[in-house]
DRENDO-1510 file (C-alpha; in Angstrom, 1 decimal, always signed):
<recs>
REC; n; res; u; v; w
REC; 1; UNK; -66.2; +29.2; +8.3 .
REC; 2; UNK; -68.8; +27.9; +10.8 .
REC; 3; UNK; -72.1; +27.8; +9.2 .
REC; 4; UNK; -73.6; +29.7; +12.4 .
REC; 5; UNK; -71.7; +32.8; +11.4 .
REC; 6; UNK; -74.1; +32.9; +8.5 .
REC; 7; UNK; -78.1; +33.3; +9.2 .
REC; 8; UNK; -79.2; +30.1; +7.4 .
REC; 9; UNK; -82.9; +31.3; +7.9 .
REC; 10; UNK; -81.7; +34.0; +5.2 .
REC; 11; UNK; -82.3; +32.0; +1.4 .
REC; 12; UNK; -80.0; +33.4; -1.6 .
REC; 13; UNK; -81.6; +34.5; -5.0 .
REC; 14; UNK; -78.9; +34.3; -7.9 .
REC; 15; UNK; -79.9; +35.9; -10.8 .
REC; 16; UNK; -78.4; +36.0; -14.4 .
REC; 17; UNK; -79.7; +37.2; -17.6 .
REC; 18; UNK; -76.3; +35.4; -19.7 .
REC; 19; UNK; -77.1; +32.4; -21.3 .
REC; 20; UNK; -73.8; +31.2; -21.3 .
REC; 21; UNK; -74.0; +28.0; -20.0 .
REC; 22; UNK; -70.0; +28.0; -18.7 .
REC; 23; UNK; -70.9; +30.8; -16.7 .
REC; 24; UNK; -68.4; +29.3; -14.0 .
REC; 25; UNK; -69.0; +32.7; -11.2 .
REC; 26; UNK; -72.9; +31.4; -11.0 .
REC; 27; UNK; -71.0; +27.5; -9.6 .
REC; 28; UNK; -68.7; +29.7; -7.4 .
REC; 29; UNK; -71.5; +32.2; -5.7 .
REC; 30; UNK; -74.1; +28.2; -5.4 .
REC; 31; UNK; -70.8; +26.5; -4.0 .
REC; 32; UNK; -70.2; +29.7; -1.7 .
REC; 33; UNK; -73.2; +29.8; +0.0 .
REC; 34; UNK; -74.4; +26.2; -0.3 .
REC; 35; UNK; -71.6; +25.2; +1.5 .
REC; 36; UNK; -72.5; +27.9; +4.5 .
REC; 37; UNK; -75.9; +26.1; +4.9 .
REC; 38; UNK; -77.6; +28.7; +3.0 .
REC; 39; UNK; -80.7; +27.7; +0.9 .
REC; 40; UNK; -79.8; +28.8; -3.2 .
REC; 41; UNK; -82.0; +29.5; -5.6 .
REC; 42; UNK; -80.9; +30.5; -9.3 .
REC; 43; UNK; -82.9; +32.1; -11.6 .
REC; 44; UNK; -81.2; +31.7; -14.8 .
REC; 45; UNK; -81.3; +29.6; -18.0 .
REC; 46; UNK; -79.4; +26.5; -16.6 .
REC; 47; UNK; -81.1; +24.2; -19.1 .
REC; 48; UNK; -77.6; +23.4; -20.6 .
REC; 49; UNK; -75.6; +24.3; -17.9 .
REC; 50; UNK; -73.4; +22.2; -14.9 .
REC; 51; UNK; -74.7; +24.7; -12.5 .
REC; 52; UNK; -78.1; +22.6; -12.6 .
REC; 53; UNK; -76.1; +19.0; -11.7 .
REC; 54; UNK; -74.0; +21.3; -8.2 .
REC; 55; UNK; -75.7; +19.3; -5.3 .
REC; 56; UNK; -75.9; +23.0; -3.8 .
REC; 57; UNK; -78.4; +24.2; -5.6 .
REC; 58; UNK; -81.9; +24.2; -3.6 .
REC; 59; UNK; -84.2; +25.5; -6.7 .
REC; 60; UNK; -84.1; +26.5; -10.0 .
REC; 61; UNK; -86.5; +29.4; -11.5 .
REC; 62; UNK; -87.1; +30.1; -15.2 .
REC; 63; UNK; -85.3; +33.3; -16.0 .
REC; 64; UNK; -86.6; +36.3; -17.9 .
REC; 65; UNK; -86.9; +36.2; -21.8 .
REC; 66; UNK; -84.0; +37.6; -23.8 .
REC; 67; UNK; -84.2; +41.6; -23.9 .
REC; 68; UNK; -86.7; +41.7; -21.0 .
REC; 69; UNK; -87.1; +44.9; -19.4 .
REC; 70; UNK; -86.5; +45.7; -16.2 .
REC; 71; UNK; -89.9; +45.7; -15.5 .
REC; 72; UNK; -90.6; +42.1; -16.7 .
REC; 73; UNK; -87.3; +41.2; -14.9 .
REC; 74; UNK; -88.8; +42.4; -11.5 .
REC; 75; UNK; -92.4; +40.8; -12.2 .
REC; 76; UNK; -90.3; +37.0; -12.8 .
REC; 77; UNK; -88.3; +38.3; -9.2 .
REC; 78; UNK; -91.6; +38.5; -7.4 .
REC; 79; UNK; -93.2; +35.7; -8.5 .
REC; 80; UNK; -89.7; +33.8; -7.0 .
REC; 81; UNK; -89.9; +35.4; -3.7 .
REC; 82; UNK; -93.6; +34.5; -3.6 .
REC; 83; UNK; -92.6; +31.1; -3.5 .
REC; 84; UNK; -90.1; +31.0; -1.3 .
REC; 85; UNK; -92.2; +33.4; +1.1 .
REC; 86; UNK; -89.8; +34.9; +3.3 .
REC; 87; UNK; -87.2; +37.7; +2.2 .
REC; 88; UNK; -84.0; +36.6; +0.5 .
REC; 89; UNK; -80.6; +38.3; -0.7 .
REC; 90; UNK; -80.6; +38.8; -3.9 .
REC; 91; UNK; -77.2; +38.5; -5.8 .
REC; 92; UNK; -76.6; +39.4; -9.4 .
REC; 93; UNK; -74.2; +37.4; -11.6 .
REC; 94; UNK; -73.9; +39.7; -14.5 .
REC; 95; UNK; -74.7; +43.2; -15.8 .
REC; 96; UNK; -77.8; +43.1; -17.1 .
REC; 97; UNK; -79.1; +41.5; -13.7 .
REC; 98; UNK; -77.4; +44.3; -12.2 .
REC; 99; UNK; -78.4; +47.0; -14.1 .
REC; 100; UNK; -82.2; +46.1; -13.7 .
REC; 101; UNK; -82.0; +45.4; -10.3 .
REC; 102; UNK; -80.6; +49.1; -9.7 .
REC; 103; UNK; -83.6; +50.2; -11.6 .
REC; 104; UNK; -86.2; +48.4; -9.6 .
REC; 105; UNK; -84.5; +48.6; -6.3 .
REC; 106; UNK; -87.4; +50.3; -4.3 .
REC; 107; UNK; -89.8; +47.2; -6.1 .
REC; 108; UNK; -87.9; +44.8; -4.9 .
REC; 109; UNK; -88.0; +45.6; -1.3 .
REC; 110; UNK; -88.6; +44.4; +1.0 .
REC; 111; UNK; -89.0; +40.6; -0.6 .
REC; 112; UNK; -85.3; +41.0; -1.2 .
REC; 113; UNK; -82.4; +42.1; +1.0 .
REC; 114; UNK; -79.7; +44.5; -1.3 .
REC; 115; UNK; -77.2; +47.0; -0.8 .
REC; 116; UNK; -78.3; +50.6; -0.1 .
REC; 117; UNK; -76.7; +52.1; -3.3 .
REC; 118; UNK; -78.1; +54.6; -5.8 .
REC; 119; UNK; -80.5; +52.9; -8.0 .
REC; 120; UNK; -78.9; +54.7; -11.4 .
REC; 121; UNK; -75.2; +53.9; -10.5 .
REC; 122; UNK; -74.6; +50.1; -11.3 .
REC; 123; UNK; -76.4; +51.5; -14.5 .
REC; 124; UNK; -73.9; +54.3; -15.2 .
REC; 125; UNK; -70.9; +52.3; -14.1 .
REC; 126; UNK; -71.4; +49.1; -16.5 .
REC; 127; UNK; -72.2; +51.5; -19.3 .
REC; 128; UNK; -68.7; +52.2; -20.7 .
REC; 129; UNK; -69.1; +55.4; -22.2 .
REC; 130; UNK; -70.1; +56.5; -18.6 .
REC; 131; UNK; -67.4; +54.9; -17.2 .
REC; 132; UNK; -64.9; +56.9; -19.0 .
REC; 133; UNK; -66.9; +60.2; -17.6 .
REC; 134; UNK; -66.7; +58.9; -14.1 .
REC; 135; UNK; -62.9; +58.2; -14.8 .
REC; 136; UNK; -62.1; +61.7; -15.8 .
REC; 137; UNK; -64.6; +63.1; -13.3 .
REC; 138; UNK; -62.8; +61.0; -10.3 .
REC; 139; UNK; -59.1; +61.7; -12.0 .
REC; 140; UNK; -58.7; +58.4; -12.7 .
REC; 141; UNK; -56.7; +56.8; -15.2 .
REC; 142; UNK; -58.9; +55.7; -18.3 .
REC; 143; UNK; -57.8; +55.1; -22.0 .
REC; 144; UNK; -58.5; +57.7; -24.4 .
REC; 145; UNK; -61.9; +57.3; -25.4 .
REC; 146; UNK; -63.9; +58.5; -28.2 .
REC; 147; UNK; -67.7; +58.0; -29.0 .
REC; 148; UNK; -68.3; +58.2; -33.0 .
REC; 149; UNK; -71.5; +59.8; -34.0 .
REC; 150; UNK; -70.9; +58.4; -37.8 .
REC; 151; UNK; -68.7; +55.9; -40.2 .
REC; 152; UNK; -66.8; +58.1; -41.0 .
REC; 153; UNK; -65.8; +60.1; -37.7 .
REC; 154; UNK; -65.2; +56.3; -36.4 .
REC; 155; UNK; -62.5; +56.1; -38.8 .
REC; 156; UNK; -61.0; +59.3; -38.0 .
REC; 157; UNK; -61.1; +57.9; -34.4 .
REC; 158; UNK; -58.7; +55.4; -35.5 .
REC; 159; UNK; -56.5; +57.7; -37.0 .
REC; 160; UNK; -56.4; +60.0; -33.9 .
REC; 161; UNK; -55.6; +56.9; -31.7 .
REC; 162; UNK; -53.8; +55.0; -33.6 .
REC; 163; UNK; -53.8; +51.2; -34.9 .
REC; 164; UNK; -54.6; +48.9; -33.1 .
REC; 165; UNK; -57.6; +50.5; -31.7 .
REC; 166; UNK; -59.9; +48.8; -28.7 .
REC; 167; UNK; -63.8; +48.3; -30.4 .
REC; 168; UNK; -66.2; +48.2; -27.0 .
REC; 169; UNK; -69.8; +48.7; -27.3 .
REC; 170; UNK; -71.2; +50.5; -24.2 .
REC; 171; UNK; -73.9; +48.6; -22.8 .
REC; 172; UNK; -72.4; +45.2; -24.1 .
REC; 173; UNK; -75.1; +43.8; -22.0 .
REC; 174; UNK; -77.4; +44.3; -24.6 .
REC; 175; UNK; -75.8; +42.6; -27.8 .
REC; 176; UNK; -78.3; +39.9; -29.0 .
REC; 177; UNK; -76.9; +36.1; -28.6 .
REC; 178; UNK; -76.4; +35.0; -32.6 .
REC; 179; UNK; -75.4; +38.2; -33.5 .
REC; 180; UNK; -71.5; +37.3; -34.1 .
REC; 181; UNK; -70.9; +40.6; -32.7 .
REC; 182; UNK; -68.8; +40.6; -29.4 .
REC; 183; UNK; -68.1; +43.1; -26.8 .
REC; 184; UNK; -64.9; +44.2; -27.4 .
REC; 185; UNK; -62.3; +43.5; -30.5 .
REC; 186; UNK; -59.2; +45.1; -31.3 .
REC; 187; UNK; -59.9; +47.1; -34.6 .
REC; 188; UNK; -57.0; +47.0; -37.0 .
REC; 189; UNK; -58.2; +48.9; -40.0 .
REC; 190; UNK; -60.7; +51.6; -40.4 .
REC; 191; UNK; -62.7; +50.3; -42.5 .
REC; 192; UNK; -63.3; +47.9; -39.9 .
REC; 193; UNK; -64.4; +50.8; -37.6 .
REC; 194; UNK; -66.8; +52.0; -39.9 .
REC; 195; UNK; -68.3; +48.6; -40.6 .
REC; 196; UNK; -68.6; +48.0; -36.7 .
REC; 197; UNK; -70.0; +51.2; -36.5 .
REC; 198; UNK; -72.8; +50.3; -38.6 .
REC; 199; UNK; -74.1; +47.5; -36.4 .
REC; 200; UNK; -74.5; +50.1; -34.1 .
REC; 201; UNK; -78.5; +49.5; -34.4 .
REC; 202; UNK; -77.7; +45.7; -34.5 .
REC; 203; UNK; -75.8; +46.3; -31.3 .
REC; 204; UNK; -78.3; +48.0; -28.8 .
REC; 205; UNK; -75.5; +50.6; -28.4 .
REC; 206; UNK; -73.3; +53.0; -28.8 .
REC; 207; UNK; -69.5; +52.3; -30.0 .
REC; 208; UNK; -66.6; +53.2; -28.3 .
REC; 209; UNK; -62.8; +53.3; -30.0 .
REC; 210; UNK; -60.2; +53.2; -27.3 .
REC; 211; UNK; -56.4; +53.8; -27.2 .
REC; 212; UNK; -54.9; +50.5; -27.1 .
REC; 213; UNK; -52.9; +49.3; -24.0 .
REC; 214; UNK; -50.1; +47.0; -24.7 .
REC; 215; UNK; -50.2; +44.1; -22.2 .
REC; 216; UNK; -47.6; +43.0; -20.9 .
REC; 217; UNK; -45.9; +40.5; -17.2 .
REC; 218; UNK; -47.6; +42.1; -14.8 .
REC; 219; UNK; -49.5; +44.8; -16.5 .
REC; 220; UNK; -53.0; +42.8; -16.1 .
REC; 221; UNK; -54.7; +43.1; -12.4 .
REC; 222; UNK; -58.3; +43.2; -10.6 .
REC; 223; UNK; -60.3; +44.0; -7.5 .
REC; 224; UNK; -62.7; +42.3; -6.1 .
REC; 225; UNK; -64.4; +43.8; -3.0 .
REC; 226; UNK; -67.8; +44.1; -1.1 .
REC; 227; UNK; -68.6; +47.8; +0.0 .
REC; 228; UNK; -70.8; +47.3; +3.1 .
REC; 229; UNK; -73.5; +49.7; +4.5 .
REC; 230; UNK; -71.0; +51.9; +5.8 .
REC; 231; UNK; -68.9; +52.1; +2.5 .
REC; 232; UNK; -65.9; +50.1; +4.2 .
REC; 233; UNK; -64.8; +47.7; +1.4 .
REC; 234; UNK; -64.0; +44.2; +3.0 .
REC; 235; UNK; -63.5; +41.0; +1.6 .
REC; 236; UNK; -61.9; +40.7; -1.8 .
REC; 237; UNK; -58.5; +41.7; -2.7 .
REC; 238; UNK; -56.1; +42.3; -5.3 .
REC; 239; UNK; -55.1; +39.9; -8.5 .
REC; 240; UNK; -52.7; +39.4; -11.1 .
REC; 241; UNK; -54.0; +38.0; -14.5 .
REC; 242; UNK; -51.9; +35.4; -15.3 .
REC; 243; UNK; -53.7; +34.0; -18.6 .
REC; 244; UNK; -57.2; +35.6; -20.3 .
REC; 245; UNK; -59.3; +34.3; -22.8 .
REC; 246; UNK; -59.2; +35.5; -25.2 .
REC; 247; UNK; -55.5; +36.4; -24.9 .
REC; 248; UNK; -55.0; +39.7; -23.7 .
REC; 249; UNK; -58.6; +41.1; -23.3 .
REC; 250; UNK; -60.9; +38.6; -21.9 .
REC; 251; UNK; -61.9; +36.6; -18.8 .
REC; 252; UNK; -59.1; +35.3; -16.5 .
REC; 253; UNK; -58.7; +32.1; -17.0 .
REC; 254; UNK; -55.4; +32.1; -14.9 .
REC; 255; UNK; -55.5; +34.3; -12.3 .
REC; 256; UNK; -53.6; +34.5; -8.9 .
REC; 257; UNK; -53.9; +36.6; -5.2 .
REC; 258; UNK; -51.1; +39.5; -5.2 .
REC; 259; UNK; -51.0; +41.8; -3.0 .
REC; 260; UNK; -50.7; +45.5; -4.8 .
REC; 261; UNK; -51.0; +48.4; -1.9 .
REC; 262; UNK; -51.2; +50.8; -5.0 .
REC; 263; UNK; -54.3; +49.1; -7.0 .
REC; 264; UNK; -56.3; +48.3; -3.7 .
REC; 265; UNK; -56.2; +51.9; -2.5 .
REC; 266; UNK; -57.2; +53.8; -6.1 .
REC; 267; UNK; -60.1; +50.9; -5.8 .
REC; 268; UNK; -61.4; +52.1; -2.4 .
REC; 269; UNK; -60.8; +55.6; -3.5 .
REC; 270; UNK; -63.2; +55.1; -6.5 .
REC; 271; UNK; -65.7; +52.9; -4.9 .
REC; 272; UNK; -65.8; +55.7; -1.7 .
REC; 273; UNK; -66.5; +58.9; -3.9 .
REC; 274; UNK; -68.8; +57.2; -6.2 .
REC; 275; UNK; -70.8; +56.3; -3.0 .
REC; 276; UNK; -70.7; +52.6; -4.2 .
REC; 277; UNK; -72.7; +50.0; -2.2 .
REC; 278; UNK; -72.0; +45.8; -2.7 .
REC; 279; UNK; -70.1; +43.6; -4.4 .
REC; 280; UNK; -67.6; +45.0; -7.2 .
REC; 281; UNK; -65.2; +43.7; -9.9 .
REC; 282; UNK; -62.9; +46.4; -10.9 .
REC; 283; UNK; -60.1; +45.5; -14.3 .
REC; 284; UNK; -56.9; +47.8; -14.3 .
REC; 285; UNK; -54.4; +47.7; -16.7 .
REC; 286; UNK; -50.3; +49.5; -16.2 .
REC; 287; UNK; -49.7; +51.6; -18.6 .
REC; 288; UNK; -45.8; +50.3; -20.0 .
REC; 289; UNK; -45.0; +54.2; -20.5 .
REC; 290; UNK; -46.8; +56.1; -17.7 .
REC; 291; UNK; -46.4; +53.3; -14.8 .
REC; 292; UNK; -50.3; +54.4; -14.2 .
REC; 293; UNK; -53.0; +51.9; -13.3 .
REC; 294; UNK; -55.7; +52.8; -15.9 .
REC; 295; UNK; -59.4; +51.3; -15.1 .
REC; 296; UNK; -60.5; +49.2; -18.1 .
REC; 297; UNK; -64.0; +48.3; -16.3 .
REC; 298; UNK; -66.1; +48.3; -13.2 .
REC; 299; UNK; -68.2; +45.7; -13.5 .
REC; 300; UNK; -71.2; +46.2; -10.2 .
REC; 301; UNK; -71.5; +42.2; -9.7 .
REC; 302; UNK; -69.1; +39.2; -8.4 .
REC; 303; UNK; -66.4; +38.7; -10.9 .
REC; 304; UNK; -66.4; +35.4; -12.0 .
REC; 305; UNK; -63.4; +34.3; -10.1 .
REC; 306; UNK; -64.4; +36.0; -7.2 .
REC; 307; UNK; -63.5; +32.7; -5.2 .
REC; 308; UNK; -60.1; +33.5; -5.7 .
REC; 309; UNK; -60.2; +35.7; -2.7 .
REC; 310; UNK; -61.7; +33.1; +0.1 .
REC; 311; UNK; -59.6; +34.2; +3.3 .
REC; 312; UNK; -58.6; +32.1; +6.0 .
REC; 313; UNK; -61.9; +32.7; +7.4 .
REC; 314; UNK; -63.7; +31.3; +4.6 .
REC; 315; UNK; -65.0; +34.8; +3.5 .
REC; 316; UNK; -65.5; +36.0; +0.0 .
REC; 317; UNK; -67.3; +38.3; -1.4 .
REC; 318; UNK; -70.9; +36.7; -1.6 .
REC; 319; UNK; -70.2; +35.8; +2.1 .
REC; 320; UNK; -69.5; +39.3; +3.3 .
REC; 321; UNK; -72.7; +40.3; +1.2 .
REC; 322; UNK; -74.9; +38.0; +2.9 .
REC; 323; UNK; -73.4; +39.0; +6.5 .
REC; 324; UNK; -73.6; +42.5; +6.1 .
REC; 325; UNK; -77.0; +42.4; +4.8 .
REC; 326; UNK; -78.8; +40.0; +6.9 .
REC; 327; UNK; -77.1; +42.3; +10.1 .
REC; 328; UNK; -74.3; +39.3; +11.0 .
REC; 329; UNK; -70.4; +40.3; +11.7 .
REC; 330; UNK; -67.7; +39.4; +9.2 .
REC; 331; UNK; -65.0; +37.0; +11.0 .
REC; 332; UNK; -61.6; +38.4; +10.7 .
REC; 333; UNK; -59.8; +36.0; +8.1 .
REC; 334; UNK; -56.2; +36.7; +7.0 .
REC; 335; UNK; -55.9; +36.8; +3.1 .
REC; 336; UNK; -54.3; +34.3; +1.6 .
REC; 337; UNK; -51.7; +35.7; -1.4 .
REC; 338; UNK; -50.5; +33.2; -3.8 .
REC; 339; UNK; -53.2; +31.5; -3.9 .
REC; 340; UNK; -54.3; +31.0; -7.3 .
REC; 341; UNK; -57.9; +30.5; -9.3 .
REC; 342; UNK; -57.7; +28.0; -12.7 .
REC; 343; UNK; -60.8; +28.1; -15.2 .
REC; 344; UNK; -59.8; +24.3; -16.2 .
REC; 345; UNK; -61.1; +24.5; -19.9 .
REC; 346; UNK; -59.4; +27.4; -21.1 .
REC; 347; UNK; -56.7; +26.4; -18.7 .
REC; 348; UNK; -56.1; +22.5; -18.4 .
REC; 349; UNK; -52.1; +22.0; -17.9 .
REC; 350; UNK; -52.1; +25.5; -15.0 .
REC; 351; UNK; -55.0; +23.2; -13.4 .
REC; 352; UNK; -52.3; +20.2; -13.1 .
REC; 353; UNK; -48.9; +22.3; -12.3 .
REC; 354; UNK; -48.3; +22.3; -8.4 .
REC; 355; UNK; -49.9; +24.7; -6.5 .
REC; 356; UNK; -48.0; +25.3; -3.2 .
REC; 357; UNK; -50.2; +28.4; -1.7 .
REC; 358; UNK; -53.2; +26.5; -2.7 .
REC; 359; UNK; -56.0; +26.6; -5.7 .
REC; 360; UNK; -59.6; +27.0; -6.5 .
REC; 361; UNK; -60.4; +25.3; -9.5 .
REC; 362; UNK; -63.6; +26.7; -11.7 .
REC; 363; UNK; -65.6; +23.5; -11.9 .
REC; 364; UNK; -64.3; +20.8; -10.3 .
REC; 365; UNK; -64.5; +20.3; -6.1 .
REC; 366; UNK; -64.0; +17.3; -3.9 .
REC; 367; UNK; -67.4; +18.0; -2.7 .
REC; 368; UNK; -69.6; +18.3; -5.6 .
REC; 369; UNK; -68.0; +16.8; -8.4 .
REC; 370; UNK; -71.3; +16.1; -10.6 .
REC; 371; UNK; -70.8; +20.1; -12.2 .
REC; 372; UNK; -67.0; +19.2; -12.9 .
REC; 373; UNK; -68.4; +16.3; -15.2 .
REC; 374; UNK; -71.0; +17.8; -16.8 .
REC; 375; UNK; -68.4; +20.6; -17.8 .
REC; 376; UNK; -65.8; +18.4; -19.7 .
REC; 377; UNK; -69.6; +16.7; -21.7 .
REC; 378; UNK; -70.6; +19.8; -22.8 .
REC; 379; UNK; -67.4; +21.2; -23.5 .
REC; 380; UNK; -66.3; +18.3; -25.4 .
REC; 381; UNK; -69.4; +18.6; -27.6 .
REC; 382; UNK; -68.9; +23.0; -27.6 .
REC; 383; UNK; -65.1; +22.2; -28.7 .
REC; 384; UNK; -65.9; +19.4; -31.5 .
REC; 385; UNK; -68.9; +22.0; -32.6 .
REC; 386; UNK; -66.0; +24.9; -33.2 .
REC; 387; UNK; -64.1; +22.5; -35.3 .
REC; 388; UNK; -66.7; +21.4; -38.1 .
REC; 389; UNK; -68.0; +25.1; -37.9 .
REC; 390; UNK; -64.6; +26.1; -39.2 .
REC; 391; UNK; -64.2; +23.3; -41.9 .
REC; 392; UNK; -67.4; +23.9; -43.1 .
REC; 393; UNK; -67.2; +24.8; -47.2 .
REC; 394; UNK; -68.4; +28.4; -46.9 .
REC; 395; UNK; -71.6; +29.4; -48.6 .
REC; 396; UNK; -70.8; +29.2; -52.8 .
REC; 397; UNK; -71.5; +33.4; -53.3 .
REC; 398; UNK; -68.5; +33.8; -50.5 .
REC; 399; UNK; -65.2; +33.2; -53.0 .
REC; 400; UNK; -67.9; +35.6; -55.5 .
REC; 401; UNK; -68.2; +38.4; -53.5 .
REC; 402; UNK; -64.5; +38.8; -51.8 .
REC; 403; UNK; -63.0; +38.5; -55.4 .
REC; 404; UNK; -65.0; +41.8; -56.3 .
</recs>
């Protein structure tokens, strides 16, 4: 895309509150923009992370402390756009980000160019207790759901639903890193509910048992889109999840452009009567029984492998955000299906099989290959970590206390 189609004058603020340092969507939105002409600026905790080594990358900005409010969140986002002294978009990369920037919308303006959407919604949408309301509010497809209020009605949740049972905690934002606790499990037992539901406090949040959804060829999909001022959703399309990490109910690791008429039009349908504005990252699952696209999740941020759906154009989601924003008219690209998006370390042999519609690889580009390299460093050291963690003697009370 011609870098005059985007107003260079117009800096990008990325902000994410993750600490994960393989955050690969924060490369994809620095590559995205950089590439335009656009000046970058990330405001995360890149200490350990390639993103820092991406020759795109124009400043980097101390993020917020762990748990910081919204408040405190805004207060580090003003002392950014101080610097850079001219208003910027604002873009971000995970829930938390997107949650307090919801909050503190009216704050942040005018420093910061964002979509005209209702401050509480990215909030309600990313909680995912709400979500199943807005589901059955919007007659939607949504797994059964049920909200435990005690150890003991969790395990009668699992015997209502069934074994296996999906474990989420609603605002999974707010687990604390350390806590071995992750953001969704499949429960098999229910004793196993009722010790989960004990970390509630531990958590930050409520817990949620869900019906289980086999997966299955074909049953895995996403949208990605960018609802502009007018609610049209441009950019973006629709995916097939090819391989997840972990299997079967995590990030696509192996994911490829497919066009599906039926998920792209319940996804406009949503996103037009919630009154969504900006970039979204919708998960849908077929139900093997029903044929019926339930939503799993609608996350109110870029998805991480929202480079998957760069058009002929050159326009993705970020792009279309930063046109519509800064007032600049989105070229008419052709989408590009069968083209497919490889995270290369949870993926390596899909990022060497032949790729005849084309490919995006996570970390790796002819054009900034310093991030690439700094991935396989750290991940060598993450990988050889994970192996001495697990042959580790375990602590001497361990074989004690299990033989009780």
């Amino acid at each position: 895309m011609p870098v005059s189609l985007l107003d260079i004058r117009v800096p990008a603020v990325l902000l994410r509150m993750d600490r994960n340092p393989f955050h690969h969507g924060t490369l994809g939105a620095v590559r995205s923009l950089g590439r335009a002409g656009v000046e970058v600026h990330v405001v995360a905790d890149c200490a350990g992370s390639p993103v820092r080594e991406s020759c795109f990358v124009r400043g980097l900005h101390a993020p917020p402390p762990p748990g910081a409010s919204p408040a405190e969140i805004a207060r580090v986002l003003r002392r950014v756009a101080t610097r850079l002294a001219r208003p910027a978009v604002l873009i971000a990369m995970d829930d938390a980000g997107a949650v307090a920037v919801g909050r503190m919308r009216e704050e942040l303006a005018p420093a910061y160019l964002l979509p005209e959407t209702a401050g509480a919604l990215p909030e309600r949408v990313a909680d995912k207790a709400e979500l199943a309301r807005v589901c059955a509010a919007l007659d939607v497809a949504h797994p059964e759901t049920l909200v435990p209020d005690s150890a003991e009605r969790a395990a009668s949740a699992v015997a209502r639903l069934g074994l296996p049972v999906v474990a989420k905690w609603s605002r999974p934002w707010l687990v604390p890193a350390g806590s071995g606790l992750r953001s969704t499990v499949l429960v098999r037992s229910a004793r196993q509910a009722r010790e989960l539901y004990r970390r509630a406090g531990e958590a930050g949040s409520r817990l949620l048992l869900q019906a289980f959804l086999p997966p299955g060829p074909d049953r895995d999909w996403f949208f990605h889109g960018y609802a502009d001022r007018s609610g049209l959703v441009r950019a973006g399309g629709t995916g097939r999840k090819q391989r997840a990490r972990p299997r079967g109910a995590g990030l696509t690791s192996v994911g490829r452009w497919t066009a599906n008429p039926e998920v792209r039009v319940l996804a406009e349908r949503i996103t037009g009567e919630l009154g969504y504005r900006g970039i979204l990252d919708l998960d849908f699952r077929r139900c093997g029984a029903t044929g019926r696209y339930h939503l799993l999740d609608f996350n109110p941020r870029p998805g991480a492998q929202f480079r998957l759906f760069t058009d002929t154009a050159g326009v993705d989601v970020v792009r279309a955000l930063h046109l519509d924003l800064t007032h600049r008219p989105l070229p008419q690209g052709v989408p590009r299906p069968g083209r497919a998006f490889v995270v290369e370390n949870y993926a390596p042999l899909s990022a060497l099989r032949p790729a005849p519609a084309g490919r995006e690889l996570a970390w790796h580009a002819p054009d900034d290959r310093a991030p690439g390299r700094a991935m396989w460093h750290l991940w060598g050291r993450h990988a050889a970590g994970r192996v001495l963690e697990r042959l580790r003697p375990e602590p001497a009370g361990w074989f004690t206390r299990m033989a009780r």
